[in-house]
C-alpha positions as a Markdown table, in Angstrom:
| # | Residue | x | y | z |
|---|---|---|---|---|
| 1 | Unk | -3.1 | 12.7 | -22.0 |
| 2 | Unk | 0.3 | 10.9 | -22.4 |
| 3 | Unk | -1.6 | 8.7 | -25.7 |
| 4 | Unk | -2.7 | 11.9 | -26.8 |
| 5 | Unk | -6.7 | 11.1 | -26.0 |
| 6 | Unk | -8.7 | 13.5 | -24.1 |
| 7 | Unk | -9.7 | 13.6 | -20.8 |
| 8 | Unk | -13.6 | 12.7 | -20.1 |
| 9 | Unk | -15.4 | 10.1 | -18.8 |
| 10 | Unk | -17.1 | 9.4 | -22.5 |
| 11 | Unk | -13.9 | 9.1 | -24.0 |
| 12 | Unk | -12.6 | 7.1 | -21.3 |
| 13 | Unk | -15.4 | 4.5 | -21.3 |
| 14 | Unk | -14.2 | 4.7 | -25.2 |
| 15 | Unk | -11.1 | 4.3 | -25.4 |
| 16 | Unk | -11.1 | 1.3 | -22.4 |
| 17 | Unk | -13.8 | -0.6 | -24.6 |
| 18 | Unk | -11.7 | -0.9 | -27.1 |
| 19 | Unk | -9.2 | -3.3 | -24.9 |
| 20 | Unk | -11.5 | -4.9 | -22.4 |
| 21 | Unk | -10.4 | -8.5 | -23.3 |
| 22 | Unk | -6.7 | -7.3 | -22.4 |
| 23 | Unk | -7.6 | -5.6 | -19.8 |
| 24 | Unk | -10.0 | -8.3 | -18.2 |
| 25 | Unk | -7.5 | -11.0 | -19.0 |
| 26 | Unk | -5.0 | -9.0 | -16.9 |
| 27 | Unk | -7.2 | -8.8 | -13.7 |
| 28 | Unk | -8.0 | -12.3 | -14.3 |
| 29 | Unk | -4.3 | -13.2 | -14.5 |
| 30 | Unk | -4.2 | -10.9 | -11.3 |
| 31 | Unk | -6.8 | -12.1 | -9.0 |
| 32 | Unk | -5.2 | -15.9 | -9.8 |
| 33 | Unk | -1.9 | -15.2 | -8.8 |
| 34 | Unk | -2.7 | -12.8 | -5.9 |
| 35 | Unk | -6.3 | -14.4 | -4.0 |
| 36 | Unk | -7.2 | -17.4 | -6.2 |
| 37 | Unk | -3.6 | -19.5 | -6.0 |
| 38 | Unk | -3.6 | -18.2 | -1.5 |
| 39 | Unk | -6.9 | -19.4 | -1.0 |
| 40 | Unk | -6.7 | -22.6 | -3.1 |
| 41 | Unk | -3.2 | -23.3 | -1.1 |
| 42 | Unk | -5.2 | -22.9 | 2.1 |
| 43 | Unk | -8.0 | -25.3 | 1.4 |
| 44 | Unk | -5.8 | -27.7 | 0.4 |
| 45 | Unk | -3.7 | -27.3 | 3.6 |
| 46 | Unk | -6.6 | -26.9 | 5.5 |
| 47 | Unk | -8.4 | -30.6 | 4.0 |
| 48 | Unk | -4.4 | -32.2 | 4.8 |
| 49 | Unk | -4.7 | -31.4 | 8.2 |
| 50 | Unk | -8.1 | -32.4 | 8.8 |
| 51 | Unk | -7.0 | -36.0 | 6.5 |
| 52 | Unk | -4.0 | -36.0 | 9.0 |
| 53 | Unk | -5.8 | -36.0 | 11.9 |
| 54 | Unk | -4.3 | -32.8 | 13.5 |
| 55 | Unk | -4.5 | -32.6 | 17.2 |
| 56 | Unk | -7.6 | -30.2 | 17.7 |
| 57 | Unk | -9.4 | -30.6 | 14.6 |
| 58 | Unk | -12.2 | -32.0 | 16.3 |
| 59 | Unk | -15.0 | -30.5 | 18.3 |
| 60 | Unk | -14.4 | -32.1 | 21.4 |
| 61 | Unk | -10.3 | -31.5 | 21.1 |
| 62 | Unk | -9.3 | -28.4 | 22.9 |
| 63 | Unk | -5.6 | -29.0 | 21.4 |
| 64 | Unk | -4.3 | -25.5 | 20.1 |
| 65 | Unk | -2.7 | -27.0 | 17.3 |
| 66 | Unk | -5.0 | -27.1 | 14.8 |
| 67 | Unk | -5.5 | -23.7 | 14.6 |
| 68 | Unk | -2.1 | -22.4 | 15.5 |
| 69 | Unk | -0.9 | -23.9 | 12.0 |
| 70 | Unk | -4.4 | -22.9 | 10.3 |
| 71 | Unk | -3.4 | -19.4 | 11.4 |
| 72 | Unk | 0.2 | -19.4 | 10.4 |
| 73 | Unk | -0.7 | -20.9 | 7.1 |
| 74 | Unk | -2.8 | -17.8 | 7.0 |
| 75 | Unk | -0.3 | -15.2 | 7.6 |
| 76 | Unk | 2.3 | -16.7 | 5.5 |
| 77 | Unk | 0.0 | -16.9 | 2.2 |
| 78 | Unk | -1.1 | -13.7 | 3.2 |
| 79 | Unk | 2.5 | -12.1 | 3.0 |
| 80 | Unk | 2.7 | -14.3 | -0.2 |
| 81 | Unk | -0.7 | -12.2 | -1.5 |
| 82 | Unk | 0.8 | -8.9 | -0.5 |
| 83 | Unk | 4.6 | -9.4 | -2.2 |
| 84 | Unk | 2.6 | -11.0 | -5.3 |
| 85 | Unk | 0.6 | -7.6 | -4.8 |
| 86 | Unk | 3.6 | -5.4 | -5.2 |
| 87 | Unk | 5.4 | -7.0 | -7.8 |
| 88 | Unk | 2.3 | -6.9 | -10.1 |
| 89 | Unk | 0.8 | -3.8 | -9.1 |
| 90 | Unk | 2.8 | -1.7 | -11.8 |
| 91 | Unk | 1.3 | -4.3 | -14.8 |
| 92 | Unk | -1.8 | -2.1 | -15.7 |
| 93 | Unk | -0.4 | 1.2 | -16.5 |
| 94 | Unk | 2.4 | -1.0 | -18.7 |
| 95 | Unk | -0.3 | -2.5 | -19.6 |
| 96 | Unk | -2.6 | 0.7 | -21.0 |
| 97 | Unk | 0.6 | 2.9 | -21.7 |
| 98 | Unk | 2.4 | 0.7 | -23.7 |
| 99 | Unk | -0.5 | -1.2 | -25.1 |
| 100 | Unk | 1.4 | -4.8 | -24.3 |
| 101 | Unk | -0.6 | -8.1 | -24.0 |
| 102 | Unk | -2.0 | -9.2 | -20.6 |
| 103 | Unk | 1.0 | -11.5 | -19.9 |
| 104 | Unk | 3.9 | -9.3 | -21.3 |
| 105 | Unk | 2.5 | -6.5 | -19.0 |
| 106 | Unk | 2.8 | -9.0 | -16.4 |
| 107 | Unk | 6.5 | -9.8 | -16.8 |
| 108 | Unk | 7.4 | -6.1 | -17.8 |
| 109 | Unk | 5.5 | -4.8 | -14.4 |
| 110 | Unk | 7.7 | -7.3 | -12.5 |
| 111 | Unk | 11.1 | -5.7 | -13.8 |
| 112 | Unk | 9.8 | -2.1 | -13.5 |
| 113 | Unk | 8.3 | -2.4 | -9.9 |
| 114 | Unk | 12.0 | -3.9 | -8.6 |
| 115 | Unk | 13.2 | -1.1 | -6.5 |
| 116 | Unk | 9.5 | 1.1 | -5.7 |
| 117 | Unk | 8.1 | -1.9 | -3.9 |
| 118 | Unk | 8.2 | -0.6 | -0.1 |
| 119 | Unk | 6.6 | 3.0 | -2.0 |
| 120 | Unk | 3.9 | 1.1 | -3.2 |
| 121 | Unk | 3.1 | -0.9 | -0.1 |
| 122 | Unk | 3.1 | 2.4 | 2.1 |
| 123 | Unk | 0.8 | 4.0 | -0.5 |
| 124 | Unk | -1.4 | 0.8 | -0.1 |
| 125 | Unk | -1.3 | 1.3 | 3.9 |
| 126 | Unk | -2.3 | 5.0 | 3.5 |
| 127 | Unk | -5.0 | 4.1 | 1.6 |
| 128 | Unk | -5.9 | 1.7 | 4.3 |
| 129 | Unk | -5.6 | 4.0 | 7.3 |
| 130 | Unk | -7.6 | 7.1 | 4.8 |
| 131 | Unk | -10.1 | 4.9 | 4.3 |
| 132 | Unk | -10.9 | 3.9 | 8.1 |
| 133 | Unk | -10.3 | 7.8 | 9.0 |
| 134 | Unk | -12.9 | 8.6 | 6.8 |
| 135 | Unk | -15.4 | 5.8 | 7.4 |
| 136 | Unk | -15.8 | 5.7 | 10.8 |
| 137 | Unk | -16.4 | 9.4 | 11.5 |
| 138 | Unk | -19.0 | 9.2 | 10.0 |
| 139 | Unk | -20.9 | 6.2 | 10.7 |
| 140 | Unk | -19.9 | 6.7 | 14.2 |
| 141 | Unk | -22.2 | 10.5 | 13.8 |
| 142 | Unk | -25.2 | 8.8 | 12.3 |
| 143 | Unk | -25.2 | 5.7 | 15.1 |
| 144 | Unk | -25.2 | 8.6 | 17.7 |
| 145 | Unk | -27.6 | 10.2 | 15.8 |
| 146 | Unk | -30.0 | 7.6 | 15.4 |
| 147 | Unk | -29.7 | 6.9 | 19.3 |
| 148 | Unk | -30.5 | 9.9 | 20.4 |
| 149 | Unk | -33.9 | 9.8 | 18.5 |
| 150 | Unk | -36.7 | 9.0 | 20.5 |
| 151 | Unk | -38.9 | 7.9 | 17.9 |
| 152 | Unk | -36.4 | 4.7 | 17.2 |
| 153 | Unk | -35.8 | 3.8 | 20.8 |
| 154 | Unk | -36.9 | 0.4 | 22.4 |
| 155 | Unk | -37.3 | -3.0 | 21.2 |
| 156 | Unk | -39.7 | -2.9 | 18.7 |
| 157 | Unk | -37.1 | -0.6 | 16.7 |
| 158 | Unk | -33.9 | -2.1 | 16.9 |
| 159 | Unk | -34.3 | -4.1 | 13.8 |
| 160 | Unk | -34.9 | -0.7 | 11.7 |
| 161 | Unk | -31.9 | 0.8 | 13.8 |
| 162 | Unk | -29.4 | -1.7 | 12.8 |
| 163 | Unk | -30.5 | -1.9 | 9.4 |
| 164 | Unk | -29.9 | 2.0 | 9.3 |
| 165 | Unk | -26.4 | 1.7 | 11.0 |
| 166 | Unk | -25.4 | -0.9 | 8.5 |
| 167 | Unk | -27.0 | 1.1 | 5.4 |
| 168 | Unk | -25.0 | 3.9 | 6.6 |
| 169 | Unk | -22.0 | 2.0 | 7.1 |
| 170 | Unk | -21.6 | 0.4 | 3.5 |
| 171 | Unk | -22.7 | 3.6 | 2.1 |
| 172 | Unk | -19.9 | 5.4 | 3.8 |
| 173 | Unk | -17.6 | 2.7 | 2.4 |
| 174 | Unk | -18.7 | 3.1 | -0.9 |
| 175 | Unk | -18.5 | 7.1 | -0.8 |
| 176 | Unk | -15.0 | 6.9 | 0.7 |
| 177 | Unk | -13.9 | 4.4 | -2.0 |
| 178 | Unk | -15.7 | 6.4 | -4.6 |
| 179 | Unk | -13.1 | 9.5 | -3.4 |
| 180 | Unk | -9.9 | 7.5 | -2.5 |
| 181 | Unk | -10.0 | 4.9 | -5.3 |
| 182 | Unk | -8.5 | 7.2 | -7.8 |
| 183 | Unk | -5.5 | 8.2 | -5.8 |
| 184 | Unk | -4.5 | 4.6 | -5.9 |
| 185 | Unk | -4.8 | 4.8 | -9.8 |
| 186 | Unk | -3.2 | 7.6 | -10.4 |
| 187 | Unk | -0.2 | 7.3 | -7.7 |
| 188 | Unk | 0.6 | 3.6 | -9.4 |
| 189 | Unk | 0.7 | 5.4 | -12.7 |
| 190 | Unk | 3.5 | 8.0 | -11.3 |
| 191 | Unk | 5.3 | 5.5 | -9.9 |
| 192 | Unk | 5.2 | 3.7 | -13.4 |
| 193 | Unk | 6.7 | 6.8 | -15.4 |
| 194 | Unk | 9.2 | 7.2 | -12.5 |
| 195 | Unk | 10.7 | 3.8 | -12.4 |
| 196 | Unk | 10.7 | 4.0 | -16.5 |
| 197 | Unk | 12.4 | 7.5 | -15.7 |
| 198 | Unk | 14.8 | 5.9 | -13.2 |
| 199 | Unk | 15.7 | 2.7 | -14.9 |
| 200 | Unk | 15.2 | 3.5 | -18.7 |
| 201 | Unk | 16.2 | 7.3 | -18.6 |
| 202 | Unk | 12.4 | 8.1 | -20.3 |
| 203 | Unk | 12.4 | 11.5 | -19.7 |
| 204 | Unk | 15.3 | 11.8 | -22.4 |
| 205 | Unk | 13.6 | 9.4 | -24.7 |
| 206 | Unk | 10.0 | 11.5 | -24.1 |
| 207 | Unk | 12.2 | 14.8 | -25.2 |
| 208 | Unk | 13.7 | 13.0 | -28.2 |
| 209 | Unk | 10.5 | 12.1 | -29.4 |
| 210 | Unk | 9.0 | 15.3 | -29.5 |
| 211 | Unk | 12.3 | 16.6 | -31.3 |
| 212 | Unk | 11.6 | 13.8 | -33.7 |
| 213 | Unk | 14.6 | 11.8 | -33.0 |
| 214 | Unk | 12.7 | 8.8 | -31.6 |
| 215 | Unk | 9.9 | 6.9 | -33.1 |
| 216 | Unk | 6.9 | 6.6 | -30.4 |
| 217 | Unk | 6.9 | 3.7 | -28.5 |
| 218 | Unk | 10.9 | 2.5 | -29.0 |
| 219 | Unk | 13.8 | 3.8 | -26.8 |
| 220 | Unk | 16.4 | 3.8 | -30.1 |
| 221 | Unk | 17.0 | 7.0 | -31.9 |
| 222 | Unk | 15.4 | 7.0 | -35.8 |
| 223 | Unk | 17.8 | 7.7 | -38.3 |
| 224 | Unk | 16.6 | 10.9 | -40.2 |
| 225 | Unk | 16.7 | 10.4 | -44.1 |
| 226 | Unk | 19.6 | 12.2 | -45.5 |
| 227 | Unk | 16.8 | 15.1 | -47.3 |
| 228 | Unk | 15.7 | 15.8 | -44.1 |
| 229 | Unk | 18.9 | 16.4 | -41.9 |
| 230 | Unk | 19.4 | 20.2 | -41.5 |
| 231 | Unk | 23.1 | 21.8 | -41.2 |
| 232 | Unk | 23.2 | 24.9 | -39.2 |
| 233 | Unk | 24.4 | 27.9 | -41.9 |
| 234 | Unk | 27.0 | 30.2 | -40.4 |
| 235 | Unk | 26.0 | 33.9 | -40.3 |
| 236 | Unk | 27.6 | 35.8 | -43.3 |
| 237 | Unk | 30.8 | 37.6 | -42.3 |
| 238 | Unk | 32.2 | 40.8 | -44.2 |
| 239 | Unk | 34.6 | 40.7 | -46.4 |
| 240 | Unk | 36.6 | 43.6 | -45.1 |
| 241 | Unk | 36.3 | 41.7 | -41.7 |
| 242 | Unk | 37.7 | 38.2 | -42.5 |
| 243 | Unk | 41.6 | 38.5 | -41.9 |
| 244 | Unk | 43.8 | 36.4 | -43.5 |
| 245 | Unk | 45.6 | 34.0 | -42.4 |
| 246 | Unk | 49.7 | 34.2 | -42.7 |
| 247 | Unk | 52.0 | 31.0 | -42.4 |
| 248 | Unk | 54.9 | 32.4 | -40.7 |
| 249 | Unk | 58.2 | 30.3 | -41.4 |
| 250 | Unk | 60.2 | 28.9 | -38.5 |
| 251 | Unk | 63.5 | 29.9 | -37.9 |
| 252 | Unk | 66.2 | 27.2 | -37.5 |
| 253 | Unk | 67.2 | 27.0 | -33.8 |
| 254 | Unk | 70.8 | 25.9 | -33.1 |
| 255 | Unk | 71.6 | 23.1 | -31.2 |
| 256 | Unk | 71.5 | 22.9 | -27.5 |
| 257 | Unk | 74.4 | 21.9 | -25.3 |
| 258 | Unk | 74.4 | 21.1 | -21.9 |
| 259 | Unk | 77.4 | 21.5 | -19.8 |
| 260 | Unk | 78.9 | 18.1 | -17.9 |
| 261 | Unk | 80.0 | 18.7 | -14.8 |
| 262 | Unk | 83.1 | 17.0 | -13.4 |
| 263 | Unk | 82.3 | 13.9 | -11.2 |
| 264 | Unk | 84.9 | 11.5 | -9.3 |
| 265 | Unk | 85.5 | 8.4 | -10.4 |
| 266 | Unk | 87.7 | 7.1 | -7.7 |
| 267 | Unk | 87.0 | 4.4 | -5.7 |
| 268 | Unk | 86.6 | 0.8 | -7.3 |
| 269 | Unk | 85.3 | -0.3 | -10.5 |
| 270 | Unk | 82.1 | -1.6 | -9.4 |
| 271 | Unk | 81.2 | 2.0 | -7.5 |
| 272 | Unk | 82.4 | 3.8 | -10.5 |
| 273 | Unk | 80.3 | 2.0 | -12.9 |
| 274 | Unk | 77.4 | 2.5 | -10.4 |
């Protein structure tokens, strides 16, 4: 709506087509910085250790250490993933808004997100906690469900039961994703026209570019040609209405004089003088 294009899932599909190198180069960019530069980190780490000769890296080693730094590796490249997360998160609406290259959108999605970040991550953890509410309700109904049939009970059926369960469970996942997926879209996107709002004052540029001030897509006024610039006319006045104005003269004031009143000057010369 902000481009000006409407709103269907046709023209969506359209209008998206038209970048999807840009906008496949930008996920690609993405997924390297955020899961493919974590994971390759680990492996690396992981083939070090196990070079190194790390005190439980063997089977027959029962030495925690091993995997006490296999799992602190883990958390911290996964609070590495999560702050790369936030600070890029903000690249695809610059990305579709402002029609910028893959990497520019990168760099411009790092300036705008400073300052929004903890917003964004607690938007990310509703989405998380929405997601499970709405998931296991209802896989948790249809494994009760299928329990209580007495057609599917025993041995012989547990293979078809399970496969139900998990059917159910992935297709709840996909439904719930289907629903909440959007939110995440569209709640990045606010926050994008608010930080621009907040840091660039957009509002006031958006205003001036429907008065015709700005040109689309810059933040500096556009001079108007000189044909084009409109001075407001005054309303006609009446004649008999219009009083004129008078200079009246000044009159000459005398000069003031201000009385002296009589001080003592005795004592010494230096008090005097003081």
């Amino acid at each position: 709506m902000f481009l000006g294009e409407s709103i269907t899932i046709r023209n969506s599909y359209r209008n998206a087509w038209k970048h999807v190198w840009r906008f496949l180069g930008l996920y690609i960019l993405q997924g390297l910085v955020i899961v493919a530069a974590p994971v390759a980190v680990f492996c690396a780490g992981f083939v070090v250790m196990v070079i190194g000769k790390i005190s439980g890296y063997a089977a027959g080693d029962n030495s925690p250490l091993f995997g006490g730094l296999l799992f602190l590796l883990f958390l911290l490249l996964g609070a590495f993933a999560l702050w790369m997360l936030l600070r890029l998160c903000l690249a695809f609406p610059v990305c579709v808004v402002e029609q910028l290259t893959a990497w520019a959108a990168l760099k411009r999605g790092i300036r705008l997100s400073h300052g929004t970040r903890g917003r964004i991550f607690v938007l990310y953890l509703m989405g998380m906690v929405l997601n499970w509410v709405l998931t296991w309700p209802v896989t948790f109904v249809v494994i009760v469900v299928v329990t209580l049939v007495p057609s599917l009970q025993g041995q012989k059926h547990a293979q078809l039961v399970g496969m139900l369960v998990v059917f159910t469970l992935y297709g709840s996942y996909f439904a719930v994703k289907a629903l909440i997926k959007p939110i995440y879209g569209i709640a990045l996107t606010i926050f994008y026209f608010d930080q621009r709002i907040r840091k660039e004052g957009f509002d006031i540029e958006w205003m001036m570019h429907q008065a015709g001030m700005v040109e689309a897509g810059t933040g500096a006024p556009a001079p108007a040609p000189a044909s084009e610039v409109q001075v407001p006319a005054l309303p006609p006045q009446p004649a008999d209405e219009v009083e004129p104005v008078v200079a009246v003269p000044l009159e000459p004031q005398p000069p003031q004089t201000f009385p002296v009143q009589d001080q003592d000057l005795s004592g010494t010369p230096g008090e005097a003088k003081a």
